[in-house]
C-alpha positions as CSV (number, residue, x, y, z in Angstrom):
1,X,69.6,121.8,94.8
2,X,72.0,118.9,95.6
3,X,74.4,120.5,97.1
4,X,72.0,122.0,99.8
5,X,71.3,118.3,102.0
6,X,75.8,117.9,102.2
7,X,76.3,121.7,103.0
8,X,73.5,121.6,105.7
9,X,75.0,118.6,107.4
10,X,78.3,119.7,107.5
11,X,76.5,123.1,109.3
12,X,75.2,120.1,111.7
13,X,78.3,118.5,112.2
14,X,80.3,121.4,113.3
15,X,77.9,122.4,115.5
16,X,77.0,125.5,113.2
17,X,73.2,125.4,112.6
18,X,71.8,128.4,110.2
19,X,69.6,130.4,112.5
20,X,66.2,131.1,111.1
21,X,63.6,133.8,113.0
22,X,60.2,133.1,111.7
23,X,57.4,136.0,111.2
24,X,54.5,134.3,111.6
25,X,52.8,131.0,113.1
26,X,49.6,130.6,110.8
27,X,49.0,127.6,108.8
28,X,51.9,127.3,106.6
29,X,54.3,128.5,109.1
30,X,53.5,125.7,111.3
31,X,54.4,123.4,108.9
32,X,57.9,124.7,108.3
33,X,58.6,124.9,112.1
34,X,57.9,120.9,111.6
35,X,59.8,120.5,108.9
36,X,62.7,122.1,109.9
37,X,63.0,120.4,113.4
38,X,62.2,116.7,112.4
39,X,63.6,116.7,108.6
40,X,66.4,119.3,108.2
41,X,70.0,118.6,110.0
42,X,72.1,121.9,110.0
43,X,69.1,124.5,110.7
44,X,67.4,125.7,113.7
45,X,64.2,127.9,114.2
46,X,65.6,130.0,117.1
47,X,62.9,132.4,117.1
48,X,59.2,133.4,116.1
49,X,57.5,136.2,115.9
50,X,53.8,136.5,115.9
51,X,50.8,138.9,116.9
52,X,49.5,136.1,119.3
53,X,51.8,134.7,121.5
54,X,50.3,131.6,121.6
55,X,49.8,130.4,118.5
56,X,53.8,130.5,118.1
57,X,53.9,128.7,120.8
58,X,51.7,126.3,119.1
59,X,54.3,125.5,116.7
60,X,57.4,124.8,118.4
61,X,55.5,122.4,120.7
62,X,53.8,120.9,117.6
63,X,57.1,120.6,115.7
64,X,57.8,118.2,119.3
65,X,60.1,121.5,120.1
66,X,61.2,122.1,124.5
67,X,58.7,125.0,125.5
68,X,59.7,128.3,124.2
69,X,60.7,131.2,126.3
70,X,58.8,134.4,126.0
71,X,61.1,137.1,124.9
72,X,60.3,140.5,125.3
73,X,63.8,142.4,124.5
74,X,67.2,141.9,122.3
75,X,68.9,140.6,125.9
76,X,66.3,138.3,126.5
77,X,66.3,136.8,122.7
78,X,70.7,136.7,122.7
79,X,70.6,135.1,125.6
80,X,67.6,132.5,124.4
81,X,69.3,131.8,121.2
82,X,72.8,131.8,123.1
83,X,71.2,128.6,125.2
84,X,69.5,127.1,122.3
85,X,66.2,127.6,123.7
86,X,63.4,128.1,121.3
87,X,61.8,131.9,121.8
88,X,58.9,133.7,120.9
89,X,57.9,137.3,121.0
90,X,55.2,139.7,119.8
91,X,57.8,142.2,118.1
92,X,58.8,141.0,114.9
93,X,61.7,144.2,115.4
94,X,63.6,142.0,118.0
95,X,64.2,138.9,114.9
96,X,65.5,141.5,112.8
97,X,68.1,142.9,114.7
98,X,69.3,140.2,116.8
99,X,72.6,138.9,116.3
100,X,72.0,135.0,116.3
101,X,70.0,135.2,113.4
102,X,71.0,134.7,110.4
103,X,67.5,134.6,107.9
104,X,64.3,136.1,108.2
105,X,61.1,133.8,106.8
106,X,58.4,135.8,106.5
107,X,54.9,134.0,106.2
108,X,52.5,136.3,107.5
109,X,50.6,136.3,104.1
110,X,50.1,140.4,104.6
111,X,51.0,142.6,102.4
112,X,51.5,145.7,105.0
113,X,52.6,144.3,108.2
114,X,54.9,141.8,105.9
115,X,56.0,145.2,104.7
116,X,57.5,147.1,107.6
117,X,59.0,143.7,108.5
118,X,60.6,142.7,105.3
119,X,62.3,146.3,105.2
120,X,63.4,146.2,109.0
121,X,65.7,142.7,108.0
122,X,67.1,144.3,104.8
123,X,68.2,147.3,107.2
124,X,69.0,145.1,109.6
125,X,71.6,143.2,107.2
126,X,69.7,139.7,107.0
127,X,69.0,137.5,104.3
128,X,65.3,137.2,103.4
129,X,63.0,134.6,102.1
130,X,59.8,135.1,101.9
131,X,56.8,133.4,101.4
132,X,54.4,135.9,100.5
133,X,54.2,136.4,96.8
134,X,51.5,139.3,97.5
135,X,54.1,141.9,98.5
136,X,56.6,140.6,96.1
137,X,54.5,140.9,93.3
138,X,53.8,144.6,94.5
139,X,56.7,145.8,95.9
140,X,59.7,143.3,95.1
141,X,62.0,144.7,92.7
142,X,62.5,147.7,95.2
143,X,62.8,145.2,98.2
144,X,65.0,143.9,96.0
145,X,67.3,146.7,95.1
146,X,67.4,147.3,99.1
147,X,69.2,143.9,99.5
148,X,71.2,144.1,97.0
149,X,72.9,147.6,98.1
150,X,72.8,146.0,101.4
151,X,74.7,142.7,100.5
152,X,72.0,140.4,101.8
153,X,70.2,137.9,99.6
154,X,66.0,138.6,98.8
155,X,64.4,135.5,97.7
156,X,60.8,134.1,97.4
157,X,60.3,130.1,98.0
158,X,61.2,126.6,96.8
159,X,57.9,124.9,97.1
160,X,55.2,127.4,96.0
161,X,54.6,127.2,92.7
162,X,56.8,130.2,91.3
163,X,59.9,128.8,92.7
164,X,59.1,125.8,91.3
165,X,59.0,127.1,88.2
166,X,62.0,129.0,88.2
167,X,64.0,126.0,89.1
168,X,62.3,124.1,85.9
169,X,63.4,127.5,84.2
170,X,66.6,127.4,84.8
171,X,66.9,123.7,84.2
172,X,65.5,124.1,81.1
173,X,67.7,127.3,80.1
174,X,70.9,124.8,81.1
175,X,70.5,122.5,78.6
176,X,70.2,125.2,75.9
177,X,66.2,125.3,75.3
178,X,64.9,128.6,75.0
179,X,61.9,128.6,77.5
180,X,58.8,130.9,75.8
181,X,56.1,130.2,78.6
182,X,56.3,129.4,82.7
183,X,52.7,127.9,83.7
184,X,51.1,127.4,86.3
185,X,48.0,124.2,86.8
186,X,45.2,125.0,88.8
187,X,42.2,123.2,89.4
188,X,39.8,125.7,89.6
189,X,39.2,129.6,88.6
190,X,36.5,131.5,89.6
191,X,36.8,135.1,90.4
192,X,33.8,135.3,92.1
193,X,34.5,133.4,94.6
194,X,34.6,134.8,98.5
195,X,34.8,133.7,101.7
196,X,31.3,132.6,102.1
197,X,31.3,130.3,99.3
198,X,34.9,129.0,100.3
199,X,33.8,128.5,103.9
200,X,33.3,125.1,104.3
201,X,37.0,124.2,101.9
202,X,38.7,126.1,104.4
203,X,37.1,124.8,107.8
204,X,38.0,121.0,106.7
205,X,41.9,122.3,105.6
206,X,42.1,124.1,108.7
207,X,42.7,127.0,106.6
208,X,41.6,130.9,106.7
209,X,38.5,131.7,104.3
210,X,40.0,134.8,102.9
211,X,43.4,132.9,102.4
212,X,41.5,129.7,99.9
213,X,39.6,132.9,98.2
214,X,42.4,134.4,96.6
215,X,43.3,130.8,95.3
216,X,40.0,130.1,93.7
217,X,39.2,133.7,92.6
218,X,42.2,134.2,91.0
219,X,44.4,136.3,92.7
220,X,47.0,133.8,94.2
221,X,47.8,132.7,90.5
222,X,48.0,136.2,89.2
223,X,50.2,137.4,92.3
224,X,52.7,134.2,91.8
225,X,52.7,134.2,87.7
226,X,54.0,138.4,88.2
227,X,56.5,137.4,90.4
228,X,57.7,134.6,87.8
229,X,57.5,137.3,84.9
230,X,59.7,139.5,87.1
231,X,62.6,137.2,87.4
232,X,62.7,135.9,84.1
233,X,61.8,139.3,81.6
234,X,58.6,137.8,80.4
235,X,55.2,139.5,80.3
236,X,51.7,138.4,79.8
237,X,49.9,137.5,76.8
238,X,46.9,139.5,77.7
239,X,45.3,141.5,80.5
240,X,44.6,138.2,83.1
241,X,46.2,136.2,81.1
242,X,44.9,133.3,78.5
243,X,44.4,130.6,81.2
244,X,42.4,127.9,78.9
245,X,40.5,125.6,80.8
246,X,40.2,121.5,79.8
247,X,38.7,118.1,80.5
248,X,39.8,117.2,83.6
249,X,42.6,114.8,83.9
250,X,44.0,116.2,80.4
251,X,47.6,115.2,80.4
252,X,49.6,119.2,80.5
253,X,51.5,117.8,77.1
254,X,47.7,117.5,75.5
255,X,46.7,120.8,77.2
256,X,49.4,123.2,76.5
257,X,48.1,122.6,72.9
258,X,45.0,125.6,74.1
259,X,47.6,128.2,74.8
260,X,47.7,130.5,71.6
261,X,52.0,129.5,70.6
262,X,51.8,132.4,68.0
263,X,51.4,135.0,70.9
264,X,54.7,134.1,73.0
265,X,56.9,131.4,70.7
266,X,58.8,134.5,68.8
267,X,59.2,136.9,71.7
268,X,60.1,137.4,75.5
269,X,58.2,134.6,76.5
270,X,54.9,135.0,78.5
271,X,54.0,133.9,82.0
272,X,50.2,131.8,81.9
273,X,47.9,129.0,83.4
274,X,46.0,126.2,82.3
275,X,42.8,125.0,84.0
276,X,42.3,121.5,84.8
277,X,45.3,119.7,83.4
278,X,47.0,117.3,85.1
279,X,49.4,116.6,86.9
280,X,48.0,119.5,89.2
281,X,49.1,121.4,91.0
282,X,52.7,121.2,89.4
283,X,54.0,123.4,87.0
284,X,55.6,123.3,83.4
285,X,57.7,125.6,81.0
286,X,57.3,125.5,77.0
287,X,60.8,125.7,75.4
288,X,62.2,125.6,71.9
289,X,65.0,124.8,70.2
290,X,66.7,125.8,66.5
291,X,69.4,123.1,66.1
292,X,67.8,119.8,64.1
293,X,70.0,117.6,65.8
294,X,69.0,118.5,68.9
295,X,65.2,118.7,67.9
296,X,65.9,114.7,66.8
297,X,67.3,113.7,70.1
298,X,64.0,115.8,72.0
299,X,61.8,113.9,70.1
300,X,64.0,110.3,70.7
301,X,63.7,111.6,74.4
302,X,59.7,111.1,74.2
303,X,59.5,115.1,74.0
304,X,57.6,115.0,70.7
305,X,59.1,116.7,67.3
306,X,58.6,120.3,68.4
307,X,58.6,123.3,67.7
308,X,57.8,123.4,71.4
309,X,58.6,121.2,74.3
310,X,56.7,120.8,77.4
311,X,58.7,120.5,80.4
312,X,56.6,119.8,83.6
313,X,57.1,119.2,87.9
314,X,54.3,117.4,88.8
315,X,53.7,118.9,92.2
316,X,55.0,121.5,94.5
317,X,55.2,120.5,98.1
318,X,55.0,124.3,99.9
319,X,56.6,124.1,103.2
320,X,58.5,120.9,102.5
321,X,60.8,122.7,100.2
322,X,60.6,125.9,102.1
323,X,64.4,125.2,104.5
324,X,66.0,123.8,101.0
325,X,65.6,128.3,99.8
326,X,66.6,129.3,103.5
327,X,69.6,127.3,102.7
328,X,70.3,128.4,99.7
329,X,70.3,131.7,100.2
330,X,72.4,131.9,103.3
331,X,75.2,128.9,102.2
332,X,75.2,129.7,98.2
333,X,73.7,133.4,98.4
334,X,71.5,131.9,95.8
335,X,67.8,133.3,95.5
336,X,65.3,130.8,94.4
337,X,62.9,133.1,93.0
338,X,63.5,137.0,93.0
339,X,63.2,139.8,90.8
340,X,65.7,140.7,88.3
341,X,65.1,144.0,87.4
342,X,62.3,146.2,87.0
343,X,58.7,145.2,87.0
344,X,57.5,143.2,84.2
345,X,54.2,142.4,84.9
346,X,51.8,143.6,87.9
347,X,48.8,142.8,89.7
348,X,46.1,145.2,89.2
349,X,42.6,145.1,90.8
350,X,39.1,144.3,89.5
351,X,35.5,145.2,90.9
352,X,34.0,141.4,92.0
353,X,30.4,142.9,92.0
354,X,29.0,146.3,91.6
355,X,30.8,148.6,94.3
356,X,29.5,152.0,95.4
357,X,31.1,155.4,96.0
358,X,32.6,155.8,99.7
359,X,33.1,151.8,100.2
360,X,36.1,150.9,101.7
361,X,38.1,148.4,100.0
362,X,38.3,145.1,101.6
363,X,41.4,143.6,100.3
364,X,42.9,140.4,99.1
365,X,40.7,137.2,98.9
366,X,37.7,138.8,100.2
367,X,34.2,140.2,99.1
368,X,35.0,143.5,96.6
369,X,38.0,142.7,94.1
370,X,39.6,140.3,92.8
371,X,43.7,140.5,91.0
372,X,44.5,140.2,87.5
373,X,48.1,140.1,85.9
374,X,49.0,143.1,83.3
375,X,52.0,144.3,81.8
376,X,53.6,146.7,83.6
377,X,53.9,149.5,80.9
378,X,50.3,149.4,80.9
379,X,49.7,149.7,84.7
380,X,52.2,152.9,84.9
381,X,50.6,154.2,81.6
382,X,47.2,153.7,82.9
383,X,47.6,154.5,86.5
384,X,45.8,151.0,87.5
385,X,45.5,150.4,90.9
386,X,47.4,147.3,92.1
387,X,46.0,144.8,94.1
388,X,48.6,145.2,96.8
389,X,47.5,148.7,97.4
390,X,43.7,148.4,96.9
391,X,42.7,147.2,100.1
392,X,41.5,149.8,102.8
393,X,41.1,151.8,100.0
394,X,37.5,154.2,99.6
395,X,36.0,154.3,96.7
396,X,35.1,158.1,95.0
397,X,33.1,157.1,92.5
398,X,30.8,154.2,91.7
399,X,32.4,151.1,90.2
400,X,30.9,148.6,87.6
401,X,31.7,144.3,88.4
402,X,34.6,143.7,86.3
403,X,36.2,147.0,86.0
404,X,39.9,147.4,86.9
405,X,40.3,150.5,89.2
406,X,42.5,153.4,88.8
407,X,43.9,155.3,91.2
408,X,42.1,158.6,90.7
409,X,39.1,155.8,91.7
410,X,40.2,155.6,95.2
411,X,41.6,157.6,98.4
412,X,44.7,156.0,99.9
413,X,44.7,156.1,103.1
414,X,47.2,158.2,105.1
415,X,50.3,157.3,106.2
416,X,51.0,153.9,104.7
417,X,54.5,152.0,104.3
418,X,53.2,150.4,100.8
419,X,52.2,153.5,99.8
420,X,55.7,155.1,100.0
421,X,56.8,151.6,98.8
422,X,55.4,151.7,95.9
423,X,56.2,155.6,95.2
424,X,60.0,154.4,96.0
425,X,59.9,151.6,93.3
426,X,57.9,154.0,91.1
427,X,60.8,157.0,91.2
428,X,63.6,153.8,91.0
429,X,63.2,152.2,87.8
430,X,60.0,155.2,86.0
431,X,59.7,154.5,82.3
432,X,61.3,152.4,80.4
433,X,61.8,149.9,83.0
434,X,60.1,147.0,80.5
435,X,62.3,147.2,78.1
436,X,65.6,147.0,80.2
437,X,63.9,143.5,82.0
438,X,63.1,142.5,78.5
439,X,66.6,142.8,77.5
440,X,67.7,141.1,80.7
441,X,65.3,138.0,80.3
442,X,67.2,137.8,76.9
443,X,70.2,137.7,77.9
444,X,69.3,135.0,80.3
445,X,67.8,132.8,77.5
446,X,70.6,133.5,75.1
């Protein structure tokens, strides 16, 4: 947004910074503590909270930040934040009720501990932005709700790939196209893929095994194009989507042309991928228009003669874009990504190799399942298991490679804030919740 870079300097310039608390220090969140302190006037990282002291340390001083101040109660963060002294703490619980902040950021990439957190700022009347599409693709239209009844703002990020495409959906909604697809480039898809295999990629990035797993087996991709279909009212095309793959280097405007058009250009619109295409990893939305005078003046504009158009971005920059959807939400109360309604489309999770009776599920980006998207009638019809929820999971039955688990599959384990999550959103919006996000994503379209 334009607006953001004059509204956050007039912030600076009176001397009235937003005040962002930070969950998390890992390999992303690093990266926003720099950007934020050399690159964004008019915002401040007061605080972080993370389960190792010291590797929130690590950030501020890497950001070129003065040397935090170990916080260890609300008095001790007011009067940190009151002096403008950076702070760090172990309790996450201390960010979400303190008084000088204004956001939470949540980058922990869990999906339980993300959980409890994400629910204590709603309660705790602050804006959220998350960047975590795991737990919003499992539990965010009821995180959702929760900040809507509580007036605070619930948004997912500028940067990864799903606020990215929301942006070029909107965009492309403004000039009065009628977007059918959001897509997402990748490079590569595998869902075998585990952390052995993805070793040596994550060692030279710096990065966690399990973390560049759920990229290459598929689950990343799946969790972001559900959180995509959820704030537009589309679905998907098939169980896992179509997801052709191409030459390398195949220009997206030549590759779209593998996406089946007679599934998606008539309805809802679907959410999907393409393999290969380039410019990756951006993003692009297929559109069409009625009006022949406006089809002549596409095609004039180099965007061909239609029926569809391919708009594209031709890369998402992650935490560079991350303070532009703090800013957002807490000067416009604008959400870059969030869901609209009730679930659209779900993450549900898929046996990677043969799995015997009594395992124990080990979760996201890791050696036993992998995600794939689905409609959400079908998950609540079929009582899928979704990928959110799978892990620490035991199995009661033996489970085939490939097959998508069930619930009467598994044991949940006791006691669980996911668990009652996902029971909450499940009693919130029941049957028929498809059909009312359907009619929302066509009123957004026109």
């Amino acid at each position: 947004m334009i607006l953001v870079d004059r509204a956050l300097a007039e912030r600076e310039a009176r001397g009235e910074p937003i005040r962002v608390g930070m969950i998390g220090a890992g390999f992303m969140g690093r990266g926003i503590a720099l950007q934020i302190a050399t690159a964004v006037p008019g915002m401040r990282l007061s605080a972080i909270a993370n389960r190792t002291l010291e590797t929130a340390r690590r950030a501020y001083l890497e950001a070129g930040e003065a040397e935090p101040r170990r916080v260890d109660d609300a008095t001790g963060l007011d009067a940190a934040i009151a002096a403008g002294r950076p702070a760090i703490t172990e309790d996450w619980r201390l960010l979400c009720s303190a008084h000088g902040i204004d956001v939470i950021l949540e980058v922990t990439g869990s999906i339980h501990y993300a959980a409890d957190a994400v629910c204590a700022a709603i309660t705790g009347g602050k804006h959220v932005v998350l960047m975590n599409a795991e737990l919003d693709g499992t539990v965010g239209p009821l995180l959702k709700s929760r900040a809507d009844r509580a007036g605070v703002v619930y948004s997912n990020v500028d940067g990864d790939q799903p606020g990215v495409q929301m942006n070029l959906y909107r965009f492309v909604c403004g000039i009065g196209v009628r977007p059918v697809l959001c897509g997402n480039i990748k490079g590569l898809h595998d869902p075998y893929r585990n952390p052995t295999t993805q070793e040596e990629f994550a060692r030279k990035w710096r990065q966690q095994a399990h973390m560049v797993t759920s990229f290459a087996d598929g689950t990343k991709i799946s969790f972001e194009q559900a959180i995509v279909a959820n704030a537009t009212g589309m679905h998907v095309g098939q169980r896992g989507m179509f997801g052709p793959a191409v030459a390398p280097g195949t220009p997206i405007r030549e590759a779209v042309g593998e996406l089946p058009a007679a599934n998606f250009i008539d309805g809802p619109g679907i959410v999907d991928y393409v393999v290969g295409a380039e410019p990756g990893p951006g993003v692009f939305v297929l559109g069409t228009i009625d009006h022949p005078t406006q089809r002549r003046y596409l095609d004039l504009y180099k965007l061909g003669k239609g029926p569809l158009y391919c708009f594209y971005t031709p890369y998402h920059l992650c935490h560079f874009e991350v303070p532009t959807t703090i800013a957002r939400a807490v000067l416009f109360e604008d959400a870059a990504i969030a869901p609209e309604g009730p679930p659209m489309v779900e993450v549900v999770a898929a046996a990677k190799t043969d799995l015997q009776a009594g395992a124990v599920l080990d979760g996201i980006g890791y050696y036993m399942t992998y995600g794939l998207c689905e409609n959400a009638d079908v998950v609540r019809r079929d009582r899928l298991l979704p990928m959110g929820i799978a892990g620490g999971c035991r199995l009661r039955r033996d489970v085939g490679r490939d097959t998508v688990l069930r619930y009467g599959d598994v044991e949940l384990p006791a006691g669980r804030t996911i668990d009652r999550l996902r029971r909450e959103q499940d009693q919130l919006f029941g049957a028929g919740g498809e059909g009312r996000a359907r009619e929302h994503g066509a009123a957004l379209t026109g």
